[in-house]
C-alpha positions as CSV (number, residue, x, y, z in Angstrom):
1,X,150.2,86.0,175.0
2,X,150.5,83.2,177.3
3,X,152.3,79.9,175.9
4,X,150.2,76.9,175.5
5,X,150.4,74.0,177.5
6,X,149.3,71.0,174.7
7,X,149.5,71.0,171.3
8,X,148.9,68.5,169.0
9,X,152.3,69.2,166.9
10,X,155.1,71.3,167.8
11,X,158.0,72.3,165.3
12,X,161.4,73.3,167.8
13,X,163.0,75.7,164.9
14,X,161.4,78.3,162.7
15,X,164.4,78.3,160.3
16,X,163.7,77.6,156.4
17,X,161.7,74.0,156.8
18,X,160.5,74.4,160.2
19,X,158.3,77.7,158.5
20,X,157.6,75.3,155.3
21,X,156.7,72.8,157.1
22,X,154.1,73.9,159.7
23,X,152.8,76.3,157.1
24,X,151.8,72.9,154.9
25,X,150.8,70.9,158.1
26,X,148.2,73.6,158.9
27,X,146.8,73.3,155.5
28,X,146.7,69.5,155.3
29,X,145.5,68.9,158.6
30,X,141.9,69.5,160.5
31,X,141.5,73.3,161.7
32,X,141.5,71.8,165.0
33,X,144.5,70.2,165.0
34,X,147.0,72.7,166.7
35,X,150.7,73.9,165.7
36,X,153.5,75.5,167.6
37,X,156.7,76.6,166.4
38,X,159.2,77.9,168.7
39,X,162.3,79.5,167.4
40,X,165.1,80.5,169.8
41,X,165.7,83.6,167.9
42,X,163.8,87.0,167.2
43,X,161.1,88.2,164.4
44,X,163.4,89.9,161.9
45,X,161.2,92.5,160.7
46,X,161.8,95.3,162.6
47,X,166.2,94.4,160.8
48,X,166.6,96.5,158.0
49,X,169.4,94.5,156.5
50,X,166.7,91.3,156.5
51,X,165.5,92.7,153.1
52,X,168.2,93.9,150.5
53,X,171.2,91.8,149.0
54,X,174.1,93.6,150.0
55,X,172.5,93.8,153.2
56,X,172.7,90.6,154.0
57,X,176.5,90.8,154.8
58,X,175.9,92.6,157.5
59,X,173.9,90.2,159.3
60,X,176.6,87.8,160.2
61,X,177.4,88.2,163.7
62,X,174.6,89.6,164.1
63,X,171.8,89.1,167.0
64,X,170.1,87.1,164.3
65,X,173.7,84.6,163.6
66,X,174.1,81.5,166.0
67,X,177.7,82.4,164.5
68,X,179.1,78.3,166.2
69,X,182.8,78.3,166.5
70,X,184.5,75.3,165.2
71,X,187.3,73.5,167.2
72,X,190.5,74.1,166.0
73,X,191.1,72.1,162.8
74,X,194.4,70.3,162.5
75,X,194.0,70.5,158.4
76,X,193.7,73.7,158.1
77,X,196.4,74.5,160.1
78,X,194.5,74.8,163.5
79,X,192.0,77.9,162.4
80,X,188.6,78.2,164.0
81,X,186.3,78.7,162.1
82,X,182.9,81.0,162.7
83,X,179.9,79.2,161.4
84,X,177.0,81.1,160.2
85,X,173.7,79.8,160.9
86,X,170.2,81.7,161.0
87,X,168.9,82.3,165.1
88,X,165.9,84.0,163.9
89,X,162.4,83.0,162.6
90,X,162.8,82.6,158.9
91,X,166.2,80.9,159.5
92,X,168.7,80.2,157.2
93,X,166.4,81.9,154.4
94,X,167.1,85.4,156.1
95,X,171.0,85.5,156.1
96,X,171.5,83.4,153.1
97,X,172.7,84.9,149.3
98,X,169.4,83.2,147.2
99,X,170.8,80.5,145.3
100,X,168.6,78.0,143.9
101,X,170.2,75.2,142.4
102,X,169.3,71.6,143.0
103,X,171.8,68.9,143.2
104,X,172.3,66.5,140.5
105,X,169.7,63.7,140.0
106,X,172.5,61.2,140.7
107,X,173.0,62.7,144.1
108,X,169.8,62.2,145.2
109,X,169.5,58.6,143.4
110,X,173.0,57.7,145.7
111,X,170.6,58.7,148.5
112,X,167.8,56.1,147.2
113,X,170.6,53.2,146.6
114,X,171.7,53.9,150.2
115,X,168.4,53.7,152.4
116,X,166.9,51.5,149.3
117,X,163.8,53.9,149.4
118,X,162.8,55.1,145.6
119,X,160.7,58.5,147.5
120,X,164.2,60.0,148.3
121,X,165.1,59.2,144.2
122,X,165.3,62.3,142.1
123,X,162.4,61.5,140.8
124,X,160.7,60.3,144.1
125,X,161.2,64.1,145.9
126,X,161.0,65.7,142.5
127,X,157.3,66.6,143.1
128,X,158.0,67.8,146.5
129,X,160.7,70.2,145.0
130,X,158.3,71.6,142.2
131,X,155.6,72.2,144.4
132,X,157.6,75.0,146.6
133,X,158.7,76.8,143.4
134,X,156.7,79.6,141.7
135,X,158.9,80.0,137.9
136,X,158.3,83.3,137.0
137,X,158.9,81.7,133.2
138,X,156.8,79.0,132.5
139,X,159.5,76.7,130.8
140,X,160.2,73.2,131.5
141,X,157.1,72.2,133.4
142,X,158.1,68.6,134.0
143,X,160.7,70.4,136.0
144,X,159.8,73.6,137.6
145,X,157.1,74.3,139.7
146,X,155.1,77.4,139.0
147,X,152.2,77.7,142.0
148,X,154.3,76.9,144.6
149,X,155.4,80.3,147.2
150,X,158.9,80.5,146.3
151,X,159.6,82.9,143.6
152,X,162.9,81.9,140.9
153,X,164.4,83.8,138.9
154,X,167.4,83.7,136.2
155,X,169.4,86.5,136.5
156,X,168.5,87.5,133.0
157,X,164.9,87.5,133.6
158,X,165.1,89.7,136.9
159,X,165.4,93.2,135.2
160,X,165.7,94.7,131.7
161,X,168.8,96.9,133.3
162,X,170.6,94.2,134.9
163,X,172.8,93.3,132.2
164,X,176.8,92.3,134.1
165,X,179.5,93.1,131.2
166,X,181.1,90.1,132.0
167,X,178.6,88.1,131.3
168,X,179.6,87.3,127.9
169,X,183.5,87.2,128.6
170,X,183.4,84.8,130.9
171,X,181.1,82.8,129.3
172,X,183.0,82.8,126.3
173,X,186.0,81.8,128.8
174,X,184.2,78.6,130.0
175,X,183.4,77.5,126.3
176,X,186.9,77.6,125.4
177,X,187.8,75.2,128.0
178,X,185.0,72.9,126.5
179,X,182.0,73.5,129.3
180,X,178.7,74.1,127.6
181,X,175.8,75.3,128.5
182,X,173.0,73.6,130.2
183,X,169.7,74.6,131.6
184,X,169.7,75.5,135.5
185,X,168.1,73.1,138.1
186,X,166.9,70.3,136.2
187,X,168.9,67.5,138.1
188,X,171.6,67.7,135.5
189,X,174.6,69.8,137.1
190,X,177.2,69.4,134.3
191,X,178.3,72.2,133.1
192,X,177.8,76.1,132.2
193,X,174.0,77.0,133.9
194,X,172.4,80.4,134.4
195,X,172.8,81.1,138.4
196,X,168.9,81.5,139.7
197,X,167.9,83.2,143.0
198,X,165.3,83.2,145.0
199,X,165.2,87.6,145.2
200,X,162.1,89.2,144.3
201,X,162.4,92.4,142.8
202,X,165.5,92.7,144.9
203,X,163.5,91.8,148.0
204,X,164.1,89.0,150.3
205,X,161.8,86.0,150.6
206,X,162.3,84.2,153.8
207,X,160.6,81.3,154.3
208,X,157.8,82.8,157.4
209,X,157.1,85.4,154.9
210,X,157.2,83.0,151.4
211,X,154.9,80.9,153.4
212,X,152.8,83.1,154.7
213,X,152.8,81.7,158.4
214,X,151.4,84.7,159.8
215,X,148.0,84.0,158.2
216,X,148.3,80.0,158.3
217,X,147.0,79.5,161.4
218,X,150.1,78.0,163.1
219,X,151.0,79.6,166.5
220,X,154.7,81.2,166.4
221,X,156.9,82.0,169.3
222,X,160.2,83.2,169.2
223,X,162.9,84.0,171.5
224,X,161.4,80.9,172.7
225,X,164.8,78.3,172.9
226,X,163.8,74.6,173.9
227,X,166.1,72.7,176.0
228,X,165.1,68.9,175.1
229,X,162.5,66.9,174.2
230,X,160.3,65.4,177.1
231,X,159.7,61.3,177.2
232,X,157.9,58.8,178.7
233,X,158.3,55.2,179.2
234,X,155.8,52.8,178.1
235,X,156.2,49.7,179.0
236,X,157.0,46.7,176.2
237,X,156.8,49.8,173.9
238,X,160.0,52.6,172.5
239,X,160.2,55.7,174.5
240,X,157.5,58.1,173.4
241,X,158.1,61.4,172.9
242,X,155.4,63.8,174.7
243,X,156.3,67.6,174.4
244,X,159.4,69.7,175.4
245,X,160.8,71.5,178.1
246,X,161.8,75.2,177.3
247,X,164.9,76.6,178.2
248,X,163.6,78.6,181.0
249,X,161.7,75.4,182.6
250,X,158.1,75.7,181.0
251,X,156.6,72.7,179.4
252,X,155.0,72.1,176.7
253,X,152.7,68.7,175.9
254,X,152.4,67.5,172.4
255,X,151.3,64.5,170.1
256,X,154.1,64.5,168.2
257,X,157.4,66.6,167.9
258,X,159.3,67.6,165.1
259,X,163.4,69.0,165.4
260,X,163.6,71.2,162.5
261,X,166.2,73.4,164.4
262,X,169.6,72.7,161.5
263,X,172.5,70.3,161.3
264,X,173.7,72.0,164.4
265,X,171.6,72.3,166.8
266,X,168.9,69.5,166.0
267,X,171.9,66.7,167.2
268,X,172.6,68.9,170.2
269,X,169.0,68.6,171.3
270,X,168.7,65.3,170.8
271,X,171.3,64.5,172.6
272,X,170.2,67.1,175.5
273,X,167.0,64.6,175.5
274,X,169.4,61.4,176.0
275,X,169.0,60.4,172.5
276,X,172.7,60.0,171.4
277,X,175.8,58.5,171.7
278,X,175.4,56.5,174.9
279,X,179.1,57.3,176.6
280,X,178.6,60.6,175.7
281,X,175.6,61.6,177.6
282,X,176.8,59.4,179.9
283,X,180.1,62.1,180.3
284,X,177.6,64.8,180.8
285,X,175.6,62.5,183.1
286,X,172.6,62.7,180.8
287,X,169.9,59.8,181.7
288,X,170.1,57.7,178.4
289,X,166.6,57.4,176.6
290,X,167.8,55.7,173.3
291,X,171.9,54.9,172.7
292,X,171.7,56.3,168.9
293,X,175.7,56.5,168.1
294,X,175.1,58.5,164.7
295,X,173.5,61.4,166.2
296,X,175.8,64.1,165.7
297,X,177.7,61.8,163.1
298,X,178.6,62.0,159.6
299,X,179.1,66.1,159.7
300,X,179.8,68.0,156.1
301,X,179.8,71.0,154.3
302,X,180.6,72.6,151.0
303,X,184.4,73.2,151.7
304,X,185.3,76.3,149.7
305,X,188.4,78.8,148.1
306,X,187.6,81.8,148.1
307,X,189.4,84.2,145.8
308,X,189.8,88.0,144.6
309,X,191.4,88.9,140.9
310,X,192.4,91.8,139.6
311,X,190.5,92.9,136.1
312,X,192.7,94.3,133.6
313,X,191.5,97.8,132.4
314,X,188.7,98.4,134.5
315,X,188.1,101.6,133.3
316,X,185.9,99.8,131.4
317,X,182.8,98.9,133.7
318,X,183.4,95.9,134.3
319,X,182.2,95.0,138.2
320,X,180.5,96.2,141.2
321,X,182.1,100.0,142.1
322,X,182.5,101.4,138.5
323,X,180.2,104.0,138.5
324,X,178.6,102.8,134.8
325,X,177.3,100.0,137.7
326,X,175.5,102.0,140.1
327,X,171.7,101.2,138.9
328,X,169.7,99.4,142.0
329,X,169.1,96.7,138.9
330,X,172.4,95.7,139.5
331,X,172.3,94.5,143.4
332,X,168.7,93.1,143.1
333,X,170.3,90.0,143.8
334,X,174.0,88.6,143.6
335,X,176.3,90.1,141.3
336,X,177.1,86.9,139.0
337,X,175.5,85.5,136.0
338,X,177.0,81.8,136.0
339,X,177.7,78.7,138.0
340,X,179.9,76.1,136.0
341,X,179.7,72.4,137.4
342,X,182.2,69.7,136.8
343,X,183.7,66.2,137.5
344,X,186.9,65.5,138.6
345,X,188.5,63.4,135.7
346,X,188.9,59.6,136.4
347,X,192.2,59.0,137.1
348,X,192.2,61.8,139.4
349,X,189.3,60.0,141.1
350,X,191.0,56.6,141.2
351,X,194.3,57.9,142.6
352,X,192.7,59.6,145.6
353,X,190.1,56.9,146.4
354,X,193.3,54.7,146.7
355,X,195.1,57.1,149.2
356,X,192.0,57.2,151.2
357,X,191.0,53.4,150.8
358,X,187.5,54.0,149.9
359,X,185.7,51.4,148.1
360,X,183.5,53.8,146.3
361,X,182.5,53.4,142.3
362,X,185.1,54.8,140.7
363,X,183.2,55.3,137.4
364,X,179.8,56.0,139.3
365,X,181.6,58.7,141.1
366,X,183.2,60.1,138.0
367,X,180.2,60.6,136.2
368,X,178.8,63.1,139.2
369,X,179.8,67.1,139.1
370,X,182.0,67.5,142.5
371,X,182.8,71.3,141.9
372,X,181.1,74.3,141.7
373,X,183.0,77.4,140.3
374,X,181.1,81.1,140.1
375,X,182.6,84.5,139.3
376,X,181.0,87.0,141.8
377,X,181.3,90.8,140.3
378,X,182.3,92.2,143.5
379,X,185.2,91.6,145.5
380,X,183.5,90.2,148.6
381,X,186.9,90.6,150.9
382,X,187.8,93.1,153.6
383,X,190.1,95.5,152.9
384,X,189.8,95.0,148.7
385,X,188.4,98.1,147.1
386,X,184.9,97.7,145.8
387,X,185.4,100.1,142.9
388,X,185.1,98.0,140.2
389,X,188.6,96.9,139.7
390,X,188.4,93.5,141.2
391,X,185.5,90.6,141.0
392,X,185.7,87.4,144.0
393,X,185.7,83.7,143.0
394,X,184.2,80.7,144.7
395,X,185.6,77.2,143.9
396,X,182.9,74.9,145.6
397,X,183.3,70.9,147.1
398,X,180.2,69.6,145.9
399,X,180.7,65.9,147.2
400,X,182.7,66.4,150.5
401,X,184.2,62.5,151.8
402,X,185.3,64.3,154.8
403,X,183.3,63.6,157.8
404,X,183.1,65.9,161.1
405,X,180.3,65.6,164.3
406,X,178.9,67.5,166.9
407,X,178.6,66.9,170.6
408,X,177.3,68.7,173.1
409,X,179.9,70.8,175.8
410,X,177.5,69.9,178.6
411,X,174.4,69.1,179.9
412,X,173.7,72.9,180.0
413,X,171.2,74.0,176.6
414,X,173.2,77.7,176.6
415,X,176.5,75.9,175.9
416,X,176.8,76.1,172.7
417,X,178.3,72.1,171.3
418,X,181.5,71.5,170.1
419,X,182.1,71.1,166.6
420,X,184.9,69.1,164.8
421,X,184.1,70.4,161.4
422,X,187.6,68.4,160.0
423,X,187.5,69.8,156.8
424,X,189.9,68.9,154.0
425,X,190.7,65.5,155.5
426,X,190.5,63.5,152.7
427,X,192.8,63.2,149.7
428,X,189.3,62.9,147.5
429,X,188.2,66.6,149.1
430,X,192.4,67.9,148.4
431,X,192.1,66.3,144.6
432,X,188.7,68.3,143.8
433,X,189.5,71.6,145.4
434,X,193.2,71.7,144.1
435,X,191.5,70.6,140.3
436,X,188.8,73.4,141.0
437,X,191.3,75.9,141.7
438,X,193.5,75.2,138.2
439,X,190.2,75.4,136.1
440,X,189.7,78.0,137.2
441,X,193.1,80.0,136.8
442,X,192.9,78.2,133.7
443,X,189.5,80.2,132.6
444,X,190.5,83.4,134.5
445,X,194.3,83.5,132.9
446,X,194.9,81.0,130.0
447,X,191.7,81.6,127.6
448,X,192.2,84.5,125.0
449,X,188.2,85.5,126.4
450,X,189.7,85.7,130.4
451,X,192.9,87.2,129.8
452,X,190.7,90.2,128.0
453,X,189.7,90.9,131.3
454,X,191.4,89.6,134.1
455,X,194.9,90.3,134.9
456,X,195.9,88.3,137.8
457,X,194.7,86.5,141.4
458,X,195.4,89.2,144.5
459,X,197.1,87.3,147.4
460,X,194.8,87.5,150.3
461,X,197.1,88.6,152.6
462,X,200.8,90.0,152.9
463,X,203.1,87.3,152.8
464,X,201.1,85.4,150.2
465,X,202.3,84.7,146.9
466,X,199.2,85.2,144.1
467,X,198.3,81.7,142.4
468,X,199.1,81.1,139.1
469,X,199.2,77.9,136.8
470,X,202.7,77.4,138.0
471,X,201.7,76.7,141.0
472,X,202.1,73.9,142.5
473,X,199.8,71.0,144.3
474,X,201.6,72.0,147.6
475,X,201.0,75.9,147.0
476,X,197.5,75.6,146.3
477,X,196.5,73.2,149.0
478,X,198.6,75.6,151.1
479,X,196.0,78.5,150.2
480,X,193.4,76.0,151.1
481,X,194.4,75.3,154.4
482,X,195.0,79.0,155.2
483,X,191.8,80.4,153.9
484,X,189.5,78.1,152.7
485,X,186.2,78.3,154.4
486,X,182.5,76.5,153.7
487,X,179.5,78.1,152.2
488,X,177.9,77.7,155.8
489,X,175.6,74.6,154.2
490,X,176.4,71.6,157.1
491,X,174.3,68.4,156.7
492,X,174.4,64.9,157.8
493,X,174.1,64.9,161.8
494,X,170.8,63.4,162.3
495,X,170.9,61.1,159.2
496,X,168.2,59.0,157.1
497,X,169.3,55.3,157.7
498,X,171.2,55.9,160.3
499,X,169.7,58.2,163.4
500,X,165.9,58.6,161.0
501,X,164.3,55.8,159.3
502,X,162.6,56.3,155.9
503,X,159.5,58.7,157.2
504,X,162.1,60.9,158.8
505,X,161.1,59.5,162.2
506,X,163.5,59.1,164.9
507,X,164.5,55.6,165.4
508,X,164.1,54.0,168.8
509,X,161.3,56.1,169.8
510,X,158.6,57.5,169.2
511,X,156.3,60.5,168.0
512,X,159.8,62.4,167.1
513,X,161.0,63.4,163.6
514,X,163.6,65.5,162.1
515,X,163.2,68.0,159.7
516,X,165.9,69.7,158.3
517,X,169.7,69.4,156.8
518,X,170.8,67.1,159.1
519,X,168.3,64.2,157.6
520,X,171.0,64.5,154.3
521,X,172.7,60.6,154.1
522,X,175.5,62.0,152.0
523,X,176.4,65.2,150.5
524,X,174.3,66.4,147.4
525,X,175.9,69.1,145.2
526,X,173.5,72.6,144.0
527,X,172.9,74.7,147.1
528,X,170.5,73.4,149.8
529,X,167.5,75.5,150.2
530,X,166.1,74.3,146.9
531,X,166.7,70.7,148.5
532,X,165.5,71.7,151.8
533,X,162.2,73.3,150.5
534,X,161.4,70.2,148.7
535,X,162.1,67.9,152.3
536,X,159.5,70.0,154.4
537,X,156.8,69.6,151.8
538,X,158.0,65.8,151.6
539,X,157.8,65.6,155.5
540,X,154.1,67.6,155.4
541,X,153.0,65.1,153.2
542,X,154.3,62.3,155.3
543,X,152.9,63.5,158.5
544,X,149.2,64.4,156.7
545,X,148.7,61.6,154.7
546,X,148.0,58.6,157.3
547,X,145.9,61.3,159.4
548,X,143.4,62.3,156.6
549,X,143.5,58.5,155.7
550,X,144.6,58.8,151.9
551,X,145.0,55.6,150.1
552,X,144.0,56.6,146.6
553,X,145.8,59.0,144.2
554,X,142.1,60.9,143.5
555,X,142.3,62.0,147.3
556,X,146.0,62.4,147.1
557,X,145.2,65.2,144.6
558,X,142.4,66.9,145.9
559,X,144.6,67.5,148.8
560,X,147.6,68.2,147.0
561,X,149.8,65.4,148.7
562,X,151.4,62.9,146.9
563,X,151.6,59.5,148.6
């Protein structure tokens, strides 16, 4: 099928929100107005790993992986780092593990404070956030959505069989260190909740599918890569944004275009388009349309340890491998039951704001969870036996303060940008991780419900000394910097305030937005998509309302958009 030559809207990026979003605007909108996405990467179908759990391993690296290299990163001892990142329609939603877990309300109220805009409040985008969920309990309804196309599920709930022996144990574990339990995704992260996913049945729901964008009317394209964003000058007026121009020269004329192409790639386009640092494009002799020095700015992630421990007696059944664990109930989703949330105590706060001479709220900042721990009943390591003897840890920075960017290599679109990820920079980011890493040796090896059935941490390679509680500051930001890695979640690059004003609209010019994690002012904790979800029917609604010309809340509702 030949490609269109106008459109009224085009989406660059059918990741998670680019799918969302288009799939909403075609509902909102007049049946005449037209939508195009165009997604660099392939339809996924015909991948058989797309589907299952454990499958989804094997699709890093993959033809469906942008798999970015970082530049070498001076704090963690000059490593590169391979960043995952979904080149395929569906995005992100196809290669990810299915966590849904919002961040705390006071991480999206920090985001409110800073662009003084009460609609990016918890309770501002909480509607937004509902709306894409379909609870498959109907609890909490002030909450949880239940008729939105995103099925959630507690781990629990998702099959009679699939009941993890440690489940118990380690909850047990965490209560003896003093972390209760708290109900999962309802903008409080503090402590012990019930890890939800986004599985159904054990199947996949990537967003194109969730969505149901085959049937929505919107026109798809993949292995369809844009190169920039087309402009034209009007004089006494901001540049206006009038289509794109595909990688391999076509042209495409729109009304109004909408990056929703990820943290990494959205600021590499824009600055392919001249939108950008102005001495940067000017190195790559790019004609400037709008000098925008954030864009690529104000990088993050969810720095991580990863870690493997060895159960004692597991004879018993205790993880992934024992064959008392071989029901498909078990891999419908990830092996785990929990995710634990905490704050970093005050003082511990206070004394690495000082060292990093940040002027942030001490007791504001103290009050917010900045870790995320889980126990994962499978090893997830190479060259570690999965045969039920070992389980794998994650000890998650929820509130990053180091900052990294992206710039493009060259003018070229193929070139892939470069990427100073700068990871554990900050003495804030070494205080959490290094705190993370002792509560949880602490829960694994001190508490008379962990020692039952963990023995000891595995050293991840030879050479390596297994951490204990005796170890010190020094050993365990030494493990940091040898292995720690992110959860592949980077945000910040094309930021509200800074690059986007309030409506998500690209400041400077015109009839240009970003959708996607790169819009994120500052770091939220959780795990993104249930964020992201909420932002594309956020941005549908924006990009509706003034169209259909809604100024009560009557026709607000009998479209189904808040404004």
């Amino acid at each position: 099928m030949d490609l269109p030559t106008e459109v009224d809207y085009i989406v660059v990026g059918g990741g998670l929100t680019g799918c969302a979003l288009a799939s909403r605007l075609a509902k909102f909108l007049p049946k005449q107005q037209s939508i195009l996405v165009l997604e660099a990467g392939p339809d996924p179908t015909s991948n058989p790993y797309t589907t299952s759990t454990m499958g989804g391993f094997a699709l890093q690296g993959s033809e469906l992986d942008w798999a970015y290299s970082t530049a070498p990163i001076p704090n963690l001892s000059n490593r590169v780092i391979t960043l995952t990142a979904g080149k395929t329609l569906g995005g992100g939603s196809v290669l990810n593990y299915g966590g849904w877990q919002r961040g705390d309300a006071a991480d999206y109220d920090a985001w409110a404070k800073l662009l003084d805009d009460e609609r990016w409040s918890y309770n501002g985008l909480l509607p937004y956030m509902r709306r894409s969920e379909h609870y498959t309990t109907q609890t909490n309804p002030e909450q949880h959505g239940f008729d939105g196309p995103i099925k959630i599920t507690g781990i629990s709930e998702s099959d009679p069989k699939r009941r993890y022996p440690l489940r118990e144990p380690l909850k047990k574990a965490w209560e003896e260190l003093g972390v209760g339990r708290v109900p999962s995704s309802v903008g409080k992260l503090a402590g012990l909740s019930e890890f939800l996913e986004n599985w159904d049945q054990g199947i996949r729901q990537p967003a194109h599918l969730a969505y149901d964008l085959a049937h929505s009317g919107v026109d798809v394209r993949t292995d369809t890569p844009v190169h920039r964003v087309l402009f034209e000058n009007i004089p006494g007026q901001a540049p206006r944004a009038i289509g794109v121009l595909l990688e391999d020269g076509r042209q495409i004329k729109a009304q109004e275009v909408v990056l929703a192409a990820g943290a990494l790639r959205s600021p590499q386009i824009l600055q392919l388009s001249g939108v950008g640092p102005a001495s940067l494009l000017a190195s790559h002799s790019i004609p400037l349309i709008h000098d925008s020095p954030a864009v690529g700015a104000n990088l993050f992630d969810h720095f991580a340890l990863f870690q493997v421990f060895r159960l004692r007696n597991p004879e018993r059944g205790l993880a992934l491998g024992h064959p008392t664990l071989a029901d498909p109930a078990f891999v419908k989703g990830m092996p785990v039951d929990w995710s634990v949330n905490e704050a970093l105590p005050t003082s511990l706060v206070q004394q690495a704001l000082a060292k990093d001479k940040d002027s942030s709220d001490v007791q504001a900042l103290s009050e917010r969870p900045h870790i995320e721990t889980m126990v994962v009943y499978h090893p997830l390591a190479p060259g570690i036996p999965v045969d039920g003897s070992y389980v794998g840890t994650s000890v998650m920075l929820l509130l990053p303060t180091s900052r990294g960017t992206v710039k493009i290599a060259s003018a070229l679109p193929k070139d892939k940008p470069v990427i100073d990820a700068n990871y554990f920079d900050t003495a804030m980011d070494r205080a959490v991780l290094v705190h993370g890493a002792r509560r949880l040796l602490q829960c694994l090896t001190n508490t008379k419900a962990g020692q039952d059935v963990v023995e000891a941490e595995v050293a991840p390679m030879p050479g390596m000394q297994p951490l204990t509680l005796d170890s010190t500051t020094e050993d365990i930001e030494n493990r940091i910097r040898a292995t720690g890695s992110p959860h592949f979640h980077p945000a910040g690059t094309c930021a509200l305030g800074t690059v986007l004003d309030t409506e998500l609209k690209v400041k400077g010019v015109q009839g240009l937005r970003v959708v996607d994690a790169s819009i994120f002012p500052a770091p939220i904790g959780g795990h993104p998509q249930a964020t992201l979800y909420g932002i594309a029917e956020r941005a549908a609604a924006m990009i509706a309302a003034p169209l259909l010309k809604l100024t009560s809340a009557k026709d607000a509702l009998e479209w189904d958009i808040d404004i």
